[in-house]
C-alpha positions in Angstrom: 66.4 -23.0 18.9 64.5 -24.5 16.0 60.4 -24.3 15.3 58.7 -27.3 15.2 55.1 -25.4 14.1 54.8 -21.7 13.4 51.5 -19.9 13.7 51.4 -16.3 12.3 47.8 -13.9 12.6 45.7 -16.0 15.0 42.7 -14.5 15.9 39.3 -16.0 16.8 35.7 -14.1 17.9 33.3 -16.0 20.3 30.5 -14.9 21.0 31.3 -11.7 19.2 33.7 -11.1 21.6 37.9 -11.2 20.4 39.4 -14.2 22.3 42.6 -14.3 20.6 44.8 -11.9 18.9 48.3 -13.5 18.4 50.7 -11.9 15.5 53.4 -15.2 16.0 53.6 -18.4 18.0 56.6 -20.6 17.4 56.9 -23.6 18.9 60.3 -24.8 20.1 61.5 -28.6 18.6 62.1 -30.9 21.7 61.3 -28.4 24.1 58.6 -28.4 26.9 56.4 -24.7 26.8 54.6 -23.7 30.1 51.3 -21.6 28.8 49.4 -19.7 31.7 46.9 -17.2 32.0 44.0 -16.7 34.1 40.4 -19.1 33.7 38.6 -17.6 30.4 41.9 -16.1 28.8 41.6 -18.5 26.1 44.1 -21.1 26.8 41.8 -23.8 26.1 40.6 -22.3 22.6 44.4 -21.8 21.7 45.6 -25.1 22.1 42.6 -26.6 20.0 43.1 -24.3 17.6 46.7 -25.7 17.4 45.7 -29.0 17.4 43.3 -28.0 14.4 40.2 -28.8 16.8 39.0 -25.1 16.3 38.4 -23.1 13.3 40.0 -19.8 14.3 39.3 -16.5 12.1 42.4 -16.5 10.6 45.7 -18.4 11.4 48.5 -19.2 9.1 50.7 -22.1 9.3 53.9 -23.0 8.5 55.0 -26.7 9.0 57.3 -28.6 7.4 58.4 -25.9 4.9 54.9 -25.3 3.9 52.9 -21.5 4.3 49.5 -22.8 4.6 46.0 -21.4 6.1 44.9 -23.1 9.1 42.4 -25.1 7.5 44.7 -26.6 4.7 47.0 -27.0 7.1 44.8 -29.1 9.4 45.6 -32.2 8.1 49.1 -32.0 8.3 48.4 -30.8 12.1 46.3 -33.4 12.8 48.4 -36.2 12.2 51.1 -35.1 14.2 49.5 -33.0 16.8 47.6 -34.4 19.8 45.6 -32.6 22.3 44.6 -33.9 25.9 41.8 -32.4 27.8 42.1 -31.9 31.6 39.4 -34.8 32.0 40.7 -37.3 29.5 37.8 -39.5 27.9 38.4 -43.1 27.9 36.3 -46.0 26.5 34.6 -48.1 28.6 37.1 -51.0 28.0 40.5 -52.3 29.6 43.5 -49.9 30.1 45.3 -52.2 27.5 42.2 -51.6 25.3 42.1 -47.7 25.5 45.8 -47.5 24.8 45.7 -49.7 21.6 42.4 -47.6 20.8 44.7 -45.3 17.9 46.9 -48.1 16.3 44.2 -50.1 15.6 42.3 -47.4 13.6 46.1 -46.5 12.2 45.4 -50.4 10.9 47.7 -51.7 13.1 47.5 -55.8 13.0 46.4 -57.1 16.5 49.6 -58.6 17.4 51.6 -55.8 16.5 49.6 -53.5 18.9 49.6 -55.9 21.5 53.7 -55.5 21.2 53.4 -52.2 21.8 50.8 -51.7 24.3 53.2 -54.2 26.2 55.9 -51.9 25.9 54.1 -48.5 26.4 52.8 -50.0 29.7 55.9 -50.8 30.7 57.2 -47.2 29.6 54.6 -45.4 32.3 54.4 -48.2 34.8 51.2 -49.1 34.2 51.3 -53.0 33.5 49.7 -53.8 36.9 46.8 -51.6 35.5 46.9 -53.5 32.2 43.1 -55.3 32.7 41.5 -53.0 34.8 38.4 -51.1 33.2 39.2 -47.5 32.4 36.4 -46.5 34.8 37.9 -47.7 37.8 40.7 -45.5 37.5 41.2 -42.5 39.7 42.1 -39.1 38.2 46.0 -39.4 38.1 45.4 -42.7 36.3 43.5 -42.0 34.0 45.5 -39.1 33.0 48.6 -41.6 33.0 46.6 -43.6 30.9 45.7 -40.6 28.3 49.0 -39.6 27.9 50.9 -43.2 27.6 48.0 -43.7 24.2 49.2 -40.1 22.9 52.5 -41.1 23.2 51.9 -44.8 21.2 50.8 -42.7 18.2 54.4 -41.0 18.1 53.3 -37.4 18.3 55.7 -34.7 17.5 53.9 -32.3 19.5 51.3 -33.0 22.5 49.3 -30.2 23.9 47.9 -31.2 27.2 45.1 -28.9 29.1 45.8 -28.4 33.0 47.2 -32.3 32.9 47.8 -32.7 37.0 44.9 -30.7 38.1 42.5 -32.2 40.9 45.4 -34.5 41.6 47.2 -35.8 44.6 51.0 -35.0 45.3 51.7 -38.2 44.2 49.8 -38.9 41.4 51.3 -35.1 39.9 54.4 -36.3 40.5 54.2 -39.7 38.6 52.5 -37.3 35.9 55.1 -35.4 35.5 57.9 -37.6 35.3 56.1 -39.2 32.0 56.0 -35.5 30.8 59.9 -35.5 31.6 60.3 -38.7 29.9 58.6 -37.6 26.6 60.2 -34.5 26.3 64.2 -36.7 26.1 62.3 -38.9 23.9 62.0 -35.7 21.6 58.7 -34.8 21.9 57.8 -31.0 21.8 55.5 -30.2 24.5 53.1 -27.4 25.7 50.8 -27.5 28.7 48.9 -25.1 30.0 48.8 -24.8 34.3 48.0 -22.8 37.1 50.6 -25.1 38.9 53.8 -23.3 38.0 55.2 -24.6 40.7 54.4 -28.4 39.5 55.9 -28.1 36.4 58.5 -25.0 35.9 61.1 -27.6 36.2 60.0 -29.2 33.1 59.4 -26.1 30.9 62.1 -24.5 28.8 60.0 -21.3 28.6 56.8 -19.8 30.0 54.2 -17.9 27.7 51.3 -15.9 29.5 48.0 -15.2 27.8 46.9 -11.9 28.7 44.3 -10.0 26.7 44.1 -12.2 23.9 47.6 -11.3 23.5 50.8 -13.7 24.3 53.9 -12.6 26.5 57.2 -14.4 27.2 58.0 -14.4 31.3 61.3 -16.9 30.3 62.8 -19.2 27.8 66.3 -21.4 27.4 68.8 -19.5 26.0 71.3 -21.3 23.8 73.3 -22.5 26.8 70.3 -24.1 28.2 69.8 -22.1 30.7 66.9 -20.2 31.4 67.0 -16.3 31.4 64.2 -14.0 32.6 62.6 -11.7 30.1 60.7 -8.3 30.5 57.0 -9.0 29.3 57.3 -9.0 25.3 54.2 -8.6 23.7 53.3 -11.5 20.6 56.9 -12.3 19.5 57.9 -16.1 18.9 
């Protein structure tokens, strides 16, 4: 199993209290990675610190053969990285519109991004959605909608924050299956849930934040299948 991202020594103080205190994260390449933990364990604050949304205390990265500190690193991170909240924001403009939102700031030409907001529509079944305004959309849409304008930007890793909560059955499902698809496109993944049961079948592993501190319940092995672990305190 490869790393796509390593972070070594993060730790982070709010409120002069010690959210985080993680000696090695290393995220699989093209591999889904279930993160749970219970509300205020600092889920949320780790995955925008990986996405270099947060400023921890210290963090070290390495990515693409380079040992840098997190906030040299940030560029790098930011370009490749994207984060989705659980309440994705979306302009108040058409579906098409949101999804074309990043590849026209990329300087993408109009018809080019029409091409592929065509195709990315397509891709997550959306194209009867195409004209609607973003506001009209229920949750599980909207969420759909989030993840298809991630995925336009051709993220190597996506971070998504509790992505089918306050969702029907359905709409979880259809969620999850654009998850799926991602991760056989190659895309490395890692969501945080209290839905294990929504999305185990999609993880390779499952990390628990407990105390500030990170803990492997499973991962692939080699084989591809997944083996159960004793609780292992911060290892990769």
């Amino acid at each position: 199993m490869s790393s796509l991202i390593d972070y070594k020594n993060i730790s982070i103080f709010l409120s002069g209290h010690s959210v985080l205190n993680i000696d090695h994260l290393a995220v699989p390449a093209h591999q889904c990675t279930l993160l749970t933990g219970k509300n205020g364990s600092g889920k949320t604050t780790l995955l925008k610190i990986m996405s270099g949304l947060l400023k921890p205390n210290s963090c070290t990265v390495h990515y693409q053969g380079l040992d840098l500190p997190w906030k040299q690193a940030k560029p790098y991170i930011q370009k490749d990285i994207i984060y989705l909240h659980q309440q994705p924001y979306l302009f108040d403009a058409s579906v098409a519109d949101n999804i074309a939102y990043g590849l026209y700031r990329a300087g993408e030409s109009k018809s080019a991004a029409h091409h592929k907001v065509m195709q990315a529509l397509d891709w997550a079944n959306l194209t009867h959605l195409a004209h609607r305004s973003a506001k009209q959309l229920s949750g599980g849409e909207k969420q759909r909608v989030a993840v298809t304008r991630a995925r336009i930007l051709s993220p190597r890793l996506l971070l998504l924050d509790e992505p089918t909560a306050s969702m029907d059955s359905d709409a979880k499902q259809q969620t999850c299956l654009l998850l799926q698809r991602l991760k056989s496109e190659g895309v490395s993944i890692m969501l945080s849930s209290h839905e294990t049961h929504i999305i185990e079948h999609i993880a390779d592993r499952h990390l628990h934040l407990e105390n500030g501190s990170l803990k492997h319940i499973k991962q692939a092995t080699t084989s591809g299948k997944v083996t159960s672990l004793n609780t292992i305190k911060n290892t990769p």
